[in-house]
N, C-alpha and C positions, 0 to 999 in steps of 0.2 A: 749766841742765840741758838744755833743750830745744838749744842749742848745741851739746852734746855730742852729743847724737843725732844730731843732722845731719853733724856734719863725720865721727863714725864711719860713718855711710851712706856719705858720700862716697869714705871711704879704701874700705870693701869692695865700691864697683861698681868704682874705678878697681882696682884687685886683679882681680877679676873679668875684666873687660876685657883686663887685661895677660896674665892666660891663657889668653883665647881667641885675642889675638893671636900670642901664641908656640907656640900650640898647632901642632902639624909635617902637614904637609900631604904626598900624596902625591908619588911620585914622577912618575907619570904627570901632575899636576896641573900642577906645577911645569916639567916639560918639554914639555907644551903651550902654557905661558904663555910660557915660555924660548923658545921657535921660534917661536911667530906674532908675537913681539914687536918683534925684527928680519927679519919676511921680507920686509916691503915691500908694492910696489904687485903683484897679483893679474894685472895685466896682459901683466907683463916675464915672460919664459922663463926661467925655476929654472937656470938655468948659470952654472957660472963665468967658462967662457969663449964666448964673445959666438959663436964659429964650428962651437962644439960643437951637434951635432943631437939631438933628441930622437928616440928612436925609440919610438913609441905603438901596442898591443900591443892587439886589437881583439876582441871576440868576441861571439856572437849564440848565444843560444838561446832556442828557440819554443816559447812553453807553450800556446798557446792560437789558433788560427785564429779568431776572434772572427765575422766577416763577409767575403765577399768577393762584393761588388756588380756583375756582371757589366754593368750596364745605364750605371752610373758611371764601373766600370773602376777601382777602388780596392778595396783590400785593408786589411783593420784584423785586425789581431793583437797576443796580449798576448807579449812577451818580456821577458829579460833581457839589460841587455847590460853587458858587464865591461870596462873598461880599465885597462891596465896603461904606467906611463913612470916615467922616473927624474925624482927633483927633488934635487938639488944643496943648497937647501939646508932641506932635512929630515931631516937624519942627525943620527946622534948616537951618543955612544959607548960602549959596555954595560958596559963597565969601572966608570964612571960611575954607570948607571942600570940596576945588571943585572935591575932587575924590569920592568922595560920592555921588552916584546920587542914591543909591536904597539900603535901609539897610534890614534883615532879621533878623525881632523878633521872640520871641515865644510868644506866642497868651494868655498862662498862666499868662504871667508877664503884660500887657496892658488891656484897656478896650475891652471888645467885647459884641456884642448885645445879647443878649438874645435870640435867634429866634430856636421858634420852630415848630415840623411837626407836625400839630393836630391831623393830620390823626394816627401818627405813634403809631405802637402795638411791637415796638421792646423795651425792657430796655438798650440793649446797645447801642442805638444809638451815646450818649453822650461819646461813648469812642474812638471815630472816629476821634474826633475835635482833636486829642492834632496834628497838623501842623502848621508849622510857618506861617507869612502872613509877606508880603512886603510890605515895609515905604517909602512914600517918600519925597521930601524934604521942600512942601509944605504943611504935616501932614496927605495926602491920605494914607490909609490903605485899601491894597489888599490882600484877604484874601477866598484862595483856596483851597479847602479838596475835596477829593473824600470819600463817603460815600455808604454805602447800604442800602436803605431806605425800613422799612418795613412796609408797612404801609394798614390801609382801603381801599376796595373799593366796594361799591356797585354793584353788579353782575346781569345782566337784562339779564336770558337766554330766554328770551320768543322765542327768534329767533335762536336757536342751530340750526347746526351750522353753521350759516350764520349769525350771530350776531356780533355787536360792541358797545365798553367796552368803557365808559367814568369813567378815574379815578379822582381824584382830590386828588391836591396838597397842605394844606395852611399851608402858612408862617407868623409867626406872633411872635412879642414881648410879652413877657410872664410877664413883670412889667411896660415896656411905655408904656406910654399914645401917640395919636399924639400929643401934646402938646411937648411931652420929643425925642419923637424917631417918624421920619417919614419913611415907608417901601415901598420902589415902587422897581417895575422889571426896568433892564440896560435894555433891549430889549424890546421894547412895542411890536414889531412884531416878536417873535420866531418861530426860523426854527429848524429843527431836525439835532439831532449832527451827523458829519460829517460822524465819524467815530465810528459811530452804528452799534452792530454788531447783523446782525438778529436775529430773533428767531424763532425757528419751526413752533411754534404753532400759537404765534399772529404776527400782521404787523402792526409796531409804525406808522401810519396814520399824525398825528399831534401833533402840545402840540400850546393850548393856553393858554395866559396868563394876567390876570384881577387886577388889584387891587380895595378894597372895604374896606369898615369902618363900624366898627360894633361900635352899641352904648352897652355898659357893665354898669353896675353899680359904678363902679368905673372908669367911664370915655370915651371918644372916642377910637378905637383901629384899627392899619388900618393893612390889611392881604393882603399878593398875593397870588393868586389861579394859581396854575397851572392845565389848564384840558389835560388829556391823553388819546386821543381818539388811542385806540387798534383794530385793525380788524383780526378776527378770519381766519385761513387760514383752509376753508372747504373740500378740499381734502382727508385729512386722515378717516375725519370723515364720506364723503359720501362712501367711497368706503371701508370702514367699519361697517358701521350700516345700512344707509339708500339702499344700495344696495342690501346687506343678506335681510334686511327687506321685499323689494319691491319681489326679488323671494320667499322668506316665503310664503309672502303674493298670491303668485299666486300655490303654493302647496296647503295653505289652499282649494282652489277652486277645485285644481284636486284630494283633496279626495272625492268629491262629486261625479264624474265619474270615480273613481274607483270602479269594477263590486265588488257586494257583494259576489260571489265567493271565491277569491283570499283571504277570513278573513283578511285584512291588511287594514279595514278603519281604524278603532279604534286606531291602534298603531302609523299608520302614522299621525291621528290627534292629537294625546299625543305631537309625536315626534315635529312637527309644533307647537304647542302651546307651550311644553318648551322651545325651542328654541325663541319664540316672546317675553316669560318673559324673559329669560337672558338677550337679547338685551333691553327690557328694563329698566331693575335692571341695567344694566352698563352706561347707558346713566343719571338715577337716580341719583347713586352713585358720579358721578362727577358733580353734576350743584348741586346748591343751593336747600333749598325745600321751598324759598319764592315765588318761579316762576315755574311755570309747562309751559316746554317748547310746542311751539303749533307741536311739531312732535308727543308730546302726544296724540294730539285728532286723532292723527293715529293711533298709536300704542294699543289704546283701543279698537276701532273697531276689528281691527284686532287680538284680542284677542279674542274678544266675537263671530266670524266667527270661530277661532277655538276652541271653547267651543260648537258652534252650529254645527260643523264637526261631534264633537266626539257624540253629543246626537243624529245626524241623523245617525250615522254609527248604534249605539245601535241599536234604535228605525229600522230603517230599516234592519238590522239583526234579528230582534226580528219576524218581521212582513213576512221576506222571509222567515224565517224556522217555518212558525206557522203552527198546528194543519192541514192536510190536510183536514180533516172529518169536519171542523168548518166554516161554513159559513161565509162572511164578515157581521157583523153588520150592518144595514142598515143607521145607522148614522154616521159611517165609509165611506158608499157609497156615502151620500151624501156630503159630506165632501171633496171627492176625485171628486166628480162628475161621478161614475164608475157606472153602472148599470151590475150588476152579472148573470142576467137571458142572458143578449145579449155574455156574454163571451163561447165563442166556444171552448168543452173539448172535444177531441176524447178520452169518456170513453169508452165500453160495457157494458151493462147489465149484469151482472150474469143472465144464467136460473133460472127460478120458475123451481124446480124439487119437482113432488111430487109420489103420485102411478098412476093417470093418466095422467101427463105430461112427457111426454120422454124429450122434450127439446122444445127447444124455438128457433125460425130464427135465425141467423146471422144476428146481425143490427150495423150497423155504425153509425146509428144516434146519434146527441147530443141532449143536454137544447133544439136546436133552434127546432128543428121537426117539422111538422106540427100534430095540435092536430088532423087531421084526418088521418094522417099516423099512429100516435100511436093507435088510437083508431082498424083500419082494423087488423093492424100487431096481436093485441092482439084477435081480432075475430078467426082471422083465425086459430088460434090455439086450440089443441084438450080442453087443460082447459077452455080457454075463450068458445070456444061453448058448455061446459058444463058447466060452473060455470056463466057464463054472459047473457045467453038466455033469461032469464026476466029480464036483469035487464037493469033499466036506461042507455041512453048513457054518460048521465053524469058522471055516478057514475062508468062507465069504463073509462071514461079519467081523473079523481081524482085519481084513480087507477093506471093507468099507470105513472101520473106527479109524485105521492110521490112514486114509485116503483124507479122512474130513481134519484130523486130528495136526496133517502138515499144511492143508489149507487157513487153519483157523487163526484167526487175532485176537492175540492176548491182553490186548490195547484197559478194554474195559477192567480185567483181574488187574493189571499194576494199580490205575487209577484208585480200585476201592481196595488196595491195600495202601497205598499213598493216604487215604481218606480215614483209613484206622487208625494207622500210626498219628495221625496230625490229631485224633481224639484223643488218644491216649495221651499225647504231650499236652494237648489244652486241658483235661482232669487234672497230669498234673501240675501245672503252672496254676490251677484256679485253686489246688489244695494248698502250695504254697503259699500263693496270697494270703487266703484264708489262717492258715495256720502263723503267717507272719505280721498281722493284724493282730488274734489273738495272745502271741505270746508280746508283743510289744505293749499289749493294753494291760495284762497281766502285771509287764515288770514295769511300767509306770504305776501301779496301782501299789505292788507290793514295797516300792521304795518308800 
């Protein structure tokens, strides 16, 4: 009994089995199996005949500006990119297989072109590719990946930031020759993809696209270029930099007319000047150092205005609070153009007190006097008609010039040569601006 159960077990899994084996299978199934079964080795070129070229049919579109590293020089963007060639033996006949109009291989198991990004600084690129590609029934292979391409680009800040960025693309067969494999773009006139999705910083302008033929040593090789012109969205950056900058720039100027008084030139010019280096170390730090942007030839003036700030604050502090009892040098004087004897000081004289002088007038006079007022004032006096009565007129008004001449304060003459000097460096700090203004608008205009 127990016999009979088992071998009828056995007749209904083998029944079982024989209808799943017979059970019918697609067509698709069946004609993928059919064609990878004799294609061969992945390596060899889909031709029949050995001299026949492939012609491979190339295309890029840009979804996404990811990053572009100005300080590197490299550009990372998400794309797509599509290719299109014939393979010889991936056909098949619809007569045959009329429900088949589009099969889906894996791209591992079939030939596929060799093409690569020359530009590209990424190692993994190559791990992007494994996507299937569509067959169809006259041996077209389509064949569509999204990738992230990381790639060169040569970076021209001369025009920060109001500059634009041409990157390039090229695509190329890494073992055909033209002879084996021909590379041209599906689109001779490319537009920007549809659904591009902006980016902050740059604005995808255009992509063109070239094909060209390098001659190699080992033969003809032909490449498509794609260029990627980027424009810079200058916003962020004027109302960032160039704006701090421009009022910097105009403090520098008003520490020249702030009174030496208030002791705050000196630190307000520090303050100005580190503040101009910041901004410029941070403009630095992001752009290449093969290119010194022309916002440079500002930023240096502008630097050297607050270096000339802080020497006039010195120098002019030094010069206000100098020596009252000290004369101006007279190569000082002529320097300033200041003539010291014309400077008007309401000193007094000390009296000459001696055993016969009680005292001396009440005189208001200055430096300007007339040398015949000095001479009388001293006549008239009890010493002067005792001590002056034979003597010379001359040799009492020498007498009275160096009498007033060791009393006097020279307080006023430093001040208004302090007061020149600090004109002279404010003209020119204001011609530099001016002239650095100018030639910056110049070489933005002339680029």
């Amino acid at each position: 009994m127990v016999i009979t159960y088992w071998i009828l077990l056995c007749l209904l899994s083998t029944m079982f089995k024989a209808n799943q084996a017979t059970k019918p299978k697609g067509d698709h199934f069946i004609l993928t199996k059919e064609l990878l079964s004799d294609y061969g080795p992945t390596t060899a070129r889909p031709v029949m005949d050995v001299k026949k070229r492939i012609n491979v049919e190339i295309d890029l579109e840009i979804a996404r500006i990811v990053d572009l590293n100005e300080r590197d020089q490299t550009l990372q963007q998400s794309v797509f990119i599509a290719m299109q060639w014939q393979d010889d033996f991936l056909t098949w006949n619809t007569s045959v297989y009329p429900d088949v109009d589009v099969l889906i291989m894996p791209t591992d198991q079939i030939w596929r072109p060799d093409i690569h990004v020359y530009e590209n600084v990424d190692k993994s690129y190559e791990n992007v590719k494994d996507v299937s590609a569509w067959v169809y029934p006259d041996g077209t292979v389509l064949w569509i990946f999204p990738s992230i391409l990381h790639t060169a680009c040569r970076i021209d800040a001369r025009l920060f930031p109001f500059d634009t960025q041409h990157c390039t693309l090229r695509f190329g067969s890494w073992s055909y020759n033209t002879d084996q494999l021909n590379l041209q773009p599906r689109n001779d006139t490319h537009t920007i993809y549809q659904k591009f999705i902006e980016n902050g910083v740059w604005q995808l302008e255009d992509i063109f696209v070239q094909t060209i033929i390098n001659e190699y040593q080992e033969g003809m090789y032909s490449e498509v270029v794609y260029t990627i012109r980027l424009r810079r969205r200058p916003l962020f950056h004027v109302l960032s930099f160039i704006v701090p900058c421009g009022l910097l720039s105009l403090l520098n100027l008003l520490v020249f007319i702030l009174p030496t008084e208030s002791g705050e030139k000196v630190s307000l010019g520090i303050t100005n000047l580190l503040a101009l280096i910041v901004f410029q170390q941070l403009i630095t730090d992001s752009l290449p150092p093969s290119y010194m942007p022309i916002l440079g030839y500002y930023f240096t003036p502008m630097i050297l205005i607050g270096c000339l700030s802080i020497v006039s604050g010195v120098l002019v502090a030094a010069l206000y609070h100098q020596d009252q009892t000290r004369p101006v040098p007279k190569w000082l004087c002529k320097l300033t153009c200041i003539q010291p004897l014309t400077i008007a000081i309401n000193q007094e004289p000390e009296p000459y007190i001696n055993e016969e002088l009680t005292t001396l007038p009440d005189s208001s006079e200055t430096c300007e006097m007339k040398h015949g007022d000095i001479r009388d004032d001293i006549k008239m006096t009890k010493y002067g008609r005792g001590i002056f009565a034979n003597v010379e007129e001359r040799d009492v008004l020498r007498y009275a010039e160096d009498h007033l001449r060791s009393r006097r304060d020279y307080t006023s003459d430093w001040q208004k040569v302090a007061s020149v000097i600090e004109r002279i460096i404010l003209t020119l700090g204001i011609v530099l601006t001016i002239t650095a203004i100018i030639v910056t608008a110049v070489l933005f205009t002339a680029t």
